[in-house]
C-alpha positions in Angstrom: -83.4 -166.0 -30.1 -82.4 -169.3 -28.9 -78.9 -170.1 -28.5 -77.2 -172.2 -30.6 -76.9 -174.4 -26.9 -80.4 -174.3 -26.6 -80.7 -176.0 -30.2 -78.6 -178.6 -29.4 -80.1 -179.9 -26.5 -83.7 -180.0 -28.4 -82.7 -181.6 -31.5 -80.7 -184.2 -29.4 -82.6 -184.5 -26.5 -79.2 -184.6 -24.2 -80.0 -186.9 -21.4 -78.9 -185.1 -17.7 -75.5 -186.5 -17.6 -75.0 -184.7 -20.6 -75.9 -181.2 -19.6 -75.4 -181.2 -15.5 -72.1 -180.4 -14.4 -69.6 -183.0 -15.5 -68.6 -186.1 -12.6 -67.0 -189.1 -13.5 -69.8 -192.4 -13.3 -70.0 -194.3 -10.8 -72.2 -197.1 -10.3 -73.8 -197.1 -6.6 -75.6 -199.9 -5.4 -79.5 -199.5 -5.7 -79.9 -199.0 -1.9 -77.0 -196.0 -1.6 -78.2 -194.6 -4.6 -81.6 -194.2 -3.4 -79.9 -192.1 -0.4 -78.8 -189.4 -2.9 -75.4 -189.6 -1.1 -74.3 -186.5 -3.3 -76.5 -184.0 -1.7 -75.5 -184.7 1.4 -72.2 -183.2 2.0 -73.2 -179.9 1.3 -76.1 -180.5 3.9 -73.1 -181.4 6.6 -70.9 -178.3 5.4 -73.7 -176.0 6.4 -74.1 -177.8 9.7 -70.4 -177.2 10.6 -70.6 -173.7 9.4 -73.4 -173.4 11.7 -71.4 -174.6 15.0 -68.8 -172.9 13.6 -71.1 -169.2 14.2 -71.5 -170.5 18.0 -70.0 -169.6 21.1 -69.5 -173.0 21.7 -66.8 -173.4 19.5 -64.7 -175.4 18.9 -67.1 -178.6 19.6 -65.7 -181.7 20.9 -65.2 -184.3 18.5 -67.1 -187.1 19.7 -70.4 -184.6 19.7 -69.0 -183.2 15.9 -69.1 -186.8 15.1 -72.4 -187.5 15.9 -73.7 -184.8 14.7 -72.5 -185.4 11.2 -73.4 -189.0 11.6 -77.1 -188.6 12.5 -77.1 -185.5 10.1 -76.3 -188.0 7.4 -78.8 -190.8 7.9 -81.7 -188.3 8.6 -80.7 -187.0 4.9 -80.3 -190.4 3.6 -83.6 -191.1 4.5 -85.3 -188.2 3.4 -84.2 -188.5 0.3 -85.7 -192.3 -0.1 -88.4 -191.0 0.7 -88.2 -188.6 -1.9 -87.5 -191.3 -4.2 -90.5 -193.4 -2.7 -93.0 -190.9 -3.5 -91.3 -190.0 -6.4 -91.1 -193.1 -8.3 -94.0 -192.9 -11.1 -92.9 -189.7 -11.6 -89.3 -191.0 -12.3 -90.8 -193.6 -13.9 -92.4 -191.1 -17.0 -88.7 -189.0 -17.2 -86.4 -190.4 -19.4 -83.3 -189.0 -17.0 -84.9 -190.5 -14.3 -86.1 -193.8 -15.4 -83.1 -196.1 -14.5 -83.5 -195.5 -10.8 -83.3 -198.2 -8.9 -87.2 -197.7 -7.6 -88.9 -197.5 -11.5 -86.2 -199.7 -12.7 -87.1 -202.3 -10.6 -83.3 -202.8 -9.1 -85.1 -202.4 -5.6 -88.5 -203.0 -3.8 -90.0 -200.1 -2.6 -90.7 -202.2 0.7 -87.2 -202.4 1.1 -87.1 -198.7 0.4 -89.0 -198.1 3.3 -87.3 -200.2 5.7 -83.9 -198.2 4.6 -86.1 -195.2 5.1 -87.2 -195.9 8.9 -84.0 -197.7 9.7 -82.1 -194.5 8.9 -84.4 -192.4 10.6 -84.5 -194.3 13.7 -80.5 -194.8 13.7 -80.1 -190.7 12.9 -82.6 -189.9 16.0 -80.7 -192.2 18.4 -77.4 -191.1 17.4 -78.5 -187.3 17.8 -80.9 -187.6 21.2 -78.0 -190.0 22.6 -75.0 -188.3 21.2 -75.5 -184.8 20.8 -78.9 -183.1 22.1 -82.6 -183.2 21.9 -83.1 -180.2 20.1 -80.4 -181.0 17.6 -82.8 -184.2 17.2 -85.8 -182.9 16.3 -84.4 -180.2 13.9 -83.2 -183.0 11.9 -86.2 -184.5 11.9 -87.9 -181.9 11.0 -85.6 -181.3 8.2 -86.6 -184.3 7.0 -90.0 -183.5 6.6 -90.3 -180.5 5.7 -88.6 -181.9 2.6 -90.5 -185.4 1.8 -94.1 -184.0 3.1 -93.3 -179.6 2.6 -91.6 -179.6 -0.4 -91.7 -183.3 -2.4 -95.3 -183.5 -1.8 -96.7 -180.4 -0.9 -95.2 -178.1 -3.0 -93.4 -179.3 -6.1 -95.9 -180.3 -8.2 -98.2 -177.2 -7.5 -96.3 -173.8 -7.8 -93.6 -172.6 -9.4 -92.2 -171.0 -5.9 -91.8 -174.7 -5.0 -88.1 -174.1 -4.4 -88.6 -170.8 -2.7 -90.8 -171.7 0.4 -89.7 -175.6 0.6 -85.6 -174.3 0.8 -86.3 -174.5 4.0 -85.6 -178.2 4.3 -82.4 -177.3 3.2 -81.5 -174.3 5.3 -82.2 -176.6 8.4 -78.6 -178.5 8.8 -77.2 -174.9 10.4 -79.6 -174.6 13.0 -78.7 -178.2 13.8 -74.9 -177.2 13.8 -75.9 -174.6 16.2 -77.8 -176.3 18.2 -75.3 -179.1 19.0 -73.2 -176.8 19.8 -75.0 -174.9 22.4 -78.2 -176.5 22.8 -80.1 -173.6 21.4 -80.2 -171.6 18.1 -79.2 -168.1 18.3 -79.1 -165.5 16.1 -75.9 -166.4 14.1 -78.0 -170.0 13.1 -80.5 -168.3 11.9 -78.0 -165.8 9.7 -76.9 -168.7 8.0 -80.3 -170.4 8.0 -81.7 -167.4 6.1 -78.3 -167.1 3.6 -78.9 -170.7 2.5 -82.7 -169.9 2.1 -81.8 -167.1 -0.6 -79.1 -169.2 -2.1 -81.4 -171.8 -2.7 -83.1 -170.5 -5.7 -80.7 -169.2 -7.8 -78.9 -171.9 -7.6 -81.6 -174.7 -8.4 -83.1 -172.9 -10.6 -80.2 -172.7 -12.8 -80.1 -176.0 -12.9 -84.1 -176.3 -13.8 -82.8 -174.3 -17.1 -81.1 -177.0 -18.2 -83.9 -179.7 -17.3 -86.9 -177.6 -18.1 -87.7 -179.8 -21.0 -88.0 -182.9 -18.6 -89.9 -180.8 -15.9 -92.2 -180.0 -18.6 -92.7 -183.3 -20.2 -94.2 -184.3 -16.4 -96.0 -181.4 -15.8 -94.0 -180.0 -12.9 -94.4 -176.8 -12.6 -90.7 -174.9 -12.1 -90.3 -171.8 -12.8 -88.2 -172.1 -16.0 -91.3 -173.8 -17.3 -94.1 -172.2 -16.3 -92.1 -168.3 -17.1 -89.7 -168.7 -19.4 -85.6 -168.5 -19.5 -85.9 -164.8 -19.7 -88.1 -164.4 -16.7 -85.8 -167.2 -14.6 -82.7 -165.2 -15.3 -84.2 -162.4 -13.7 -85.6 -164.1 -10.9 -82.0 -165.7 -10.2 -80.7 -162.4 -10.4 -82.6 -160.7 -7.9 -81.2 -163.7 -5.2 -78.1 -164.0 -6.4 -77.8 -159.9 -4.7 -80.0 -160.9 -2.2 -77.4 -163.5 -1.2 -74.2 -161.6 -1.6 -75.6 -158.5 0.4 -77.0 -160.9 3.3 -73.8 -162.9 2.9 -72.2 -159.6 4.5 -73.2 -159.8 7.3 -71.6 -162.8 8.9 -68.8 -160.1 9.5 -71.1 -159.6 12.5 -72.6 -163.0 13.5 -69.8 -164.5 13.8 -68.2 -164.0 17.3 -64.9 -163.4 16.4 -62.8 -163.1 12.9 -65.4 -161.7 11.0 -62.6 -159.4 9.7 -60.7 -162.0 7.8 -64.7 -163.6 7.0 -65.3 -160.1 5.6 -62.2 -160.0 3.5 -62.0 -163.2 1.6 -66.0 -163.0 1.1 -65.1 -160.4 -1.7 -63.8 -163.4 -4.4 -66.3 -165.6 -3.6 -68.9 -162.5 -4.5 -67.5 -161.3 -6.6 -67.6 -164.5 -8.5 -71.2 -165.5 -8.0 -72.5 -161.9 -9.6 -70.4 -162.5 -12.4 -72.0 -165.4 -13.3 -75.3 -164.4 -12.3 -75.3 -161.2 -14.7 -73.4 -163.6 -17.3 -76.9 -165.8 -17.1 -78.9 -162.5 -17.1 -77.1 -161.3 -20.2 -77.8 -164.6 -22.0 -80.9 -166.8 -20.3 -81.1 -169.1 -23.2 -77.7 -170.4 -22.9 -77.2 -173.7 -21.4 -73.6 -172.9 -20.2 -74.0 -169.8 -18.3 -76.6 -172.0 -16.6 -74.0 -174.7 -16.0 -71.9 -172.7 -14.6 -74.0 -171.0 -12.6 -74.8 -174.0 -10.7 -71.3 -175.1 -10.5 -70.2 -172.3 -9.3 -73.1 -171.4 -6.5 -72.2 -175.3 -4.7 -68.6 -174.0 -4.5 -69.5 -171.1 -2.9 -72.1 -172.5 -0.3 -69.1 -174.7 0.3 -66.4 -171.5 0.2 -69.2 -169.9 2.8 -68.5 -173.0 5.3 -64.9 -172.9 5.1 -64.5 -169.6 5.7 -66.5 -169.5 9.0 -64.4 -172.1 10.3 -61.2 -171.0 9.4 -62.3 -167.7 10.9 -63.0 -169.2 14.5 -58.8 -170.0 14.6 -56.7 -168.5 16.6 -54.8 -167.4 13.6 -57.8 -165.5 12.4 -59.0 -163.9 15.7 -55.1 -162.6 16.2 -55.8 -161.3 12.5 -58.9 -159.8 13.6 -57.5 -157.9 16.4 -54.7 -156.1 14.4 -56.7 -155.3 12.0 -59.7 -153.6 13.8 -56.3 -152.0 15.9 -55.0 -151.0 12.6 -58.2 -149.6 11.4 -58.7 -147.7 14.6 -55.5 -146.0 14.5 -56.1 -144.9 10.9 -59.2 -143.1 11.8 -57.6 -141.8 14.7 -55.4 -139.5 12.6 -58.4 -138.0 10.5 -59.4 -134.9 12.4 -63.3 -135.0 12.7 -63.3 -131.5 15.2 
C-alpha cells in the first residue's frame, strides 16, 4: 500500500524544494548557480580525506590550497557542463525549469566560456600548484561525469549511478595524489567506499523525484523497478559500505584505532536508516532521511580520517594497541 506520504506528493505534485532535505533559499546568480556550488564541498571533503590516508601527511598549506582551489573549479565546470547538455531536459521538468539555462537568465555561450574558463584556471592551478598527476585526475573527473555519466549513461540504464559514481569517487585519488604524487592503496580504499556509498545514497533521493524522472523518461532505478525493489537495492550498499568502511582501520597509516572506534555511531546510524527505508519503501521520509543522513556521514568519514592523522590520535593509538596487547597477554593460549 502506498503511504499516506506517497499520496500527498501525487495529489499535490510537491515541487523538489518541497520534498528534498530542507535549506533555507537563497538566490545565486545565474552563473554560480550553474556551477552547482552545493555539490561541491562534499567533493573537497573526500579530497582531504584522501591526503589525509597518505604518508605525506600533513600537506603544506599552500599545496592544500591549491588543491582545493583547482578541485573546485574543475567541479564548477563539470557541472555547467552538466547543465549545458542538460538543458532541454530541464527545460520539460517542472523542478527544473527555472534554471538559469531553460529560463533564459543565461546564454548557453556564456555557459561555455564559464565552462572552459574554469577548466583552464583548475588545470593551471593544479599542474602549477600541486602536481601533474593530481591534474589530470581532476580532469578526468570531469569527464567521466559530463561525457561517462551525463551523457553516456543517465538516460540509458537504470545502473546509471552505479558505474558513472566514479566521477564522484575521483576527488580522493586527487587528495592522494597531491599529497605524494602517486595513488596508493589507501586512495583507492576510499575511492572504492565513496563508489558503494554512491547509490544508496542517490537513490534515495531518486525516491522522492521518481515522478519527475519518469515524466522525462530517465531511466532510475526507482522508476524503471519500483520503491520496493530500490529499497532493497539501497540496502544491499548501504552493508556494502559499512563493512568496506571498516577497513580504513588498516589504510590509514596510523590512528586507525580511534578511526575504528568512532566509525561505530556513524554505522550504526546509516543501517538504521537503511533498514528503516527497507521496512517502509513507499515512504517519502525514510527516504529523506536517508539522504540526509548518508551526506553527513561521507562528511563524518572525512573528519574522522583527519582527526586520526593527530598527534593526539596516534598517542591514542599506541596505548590502546599497548593496552590490547597486555590483555591478551594474560589469557593463557598453552
Amino acid at each position: 500500500m502506498v503511504s499516506s506520504t506517497t499520496s500527498l506528493f501525487n495529489e499535490k505534485n510537491l515541487s523538489r524544494e518541497e520534498i528534498v532535505p530542507s535549506r533555507k533559499k537563497i538566490k545565486l546568480p545565474p552563473w554560480l548557480e550553474i556551477a552547482k556550488p552545493r555539490l561541491i564541498p562534499l567533493l573537497l571533503a573526500t579530497t582531504l580525506g584522501g591526503m589525509a590516508l597518505s604518508e605525506g601527511w600533513p600537506v603544506p598549506s599552500q599545496k592544500v590550497i591549491c588543491t582545493l582551489a583547482g578541485g573546485a573549479l574543475a567541479a564548477a565546470a563539470s557541472g555547467v557542463l552538466n547543465c549545458l547538455w542538460e538543458q532541454d531536459l530541464d527545460g520539460r521538468m517542472k523542478r527544473t525549469s527555472e534554471r538559469a539555462l531553460p529560463s533564459g537568465r543565461l546564454s548557453p555561450t556564456f555557459a561555455f566560456l564559464i565552462a572552459i574558463t574554469c577548466t583552464l584556471a583548475a588545470a593551471f592551478i593544479l599542474i602549477s600548484g600541486v602536481n601533474c598527476l593530481a591534474a589530470g585526475l581532476s580532469l578526468l573527473g570531469l569527464c567521466s561525469y559530463v561525457l561517462l555519466y551525463t551523457a553516456l549513461l543517465k538516460p540509458r540504464t537504470s545502473q546509471n549511478i552505479v558505474i558513472g559514481g566514479v566521477a564522484g569517487a575521483i576527488p580522493p585519488l586527487v587528495g592522494a595524489a597531491a599529497a605524494t604524487g602517486y595513488v596508493g592503496l589507501s586512495g583507492w580504499w576510499l575511492f572504492a567506499l565513496v563508489m558503494v556509498w554512491t547509490p544508496a545514497h542517490f537513490w534515495a533521493l531518486a525516491l522522492m523525484l521518481k515522478d519527475d524522472y519518469k515524466a522525462v523518461g530517465i531511466p532510475m532505478l526507482p522508476v524503471v523497478k519500483g520503491p520496493v525493489v530500490t529499497a532493497k537495492a539501497i540496502t544491499k550498499y548501504g552493508w556494502a559500505t559499512v563493512l568496506l568502511s571498516g577497513f580504513g582501520i588498516w589504510a590509514l597509516p596510523e590512528g586507525g584505532l580511534l578511526y575504528g572506534i568512532l566509525l561505530i555511531p556513524f554505522n550504526a546510524r546509516l543501517l538504521q536508516m537503511v533498514h528503516r527505508l527497507g521496512s517502509s519503501p513507499d515512504d517519502l521520509d525514510c527516504a529523506k532521511g536517508l539522504f540526509r543522513w548518508s551526506i553527513l556521514y561521507m562528511f563524518g568519514i572525512c573528519l574522522l580520517l583527519v582527526l586520526s592523522r593527530l598527534p593526539m590520535a596516534v598517542e591514542f593509538d599506541l596505548q590502546g594497541m599497548s593496552l590490547i596487547s597486555e590483555i591478551v597477554s594474560e589469557f593463557p593460549f598453552t
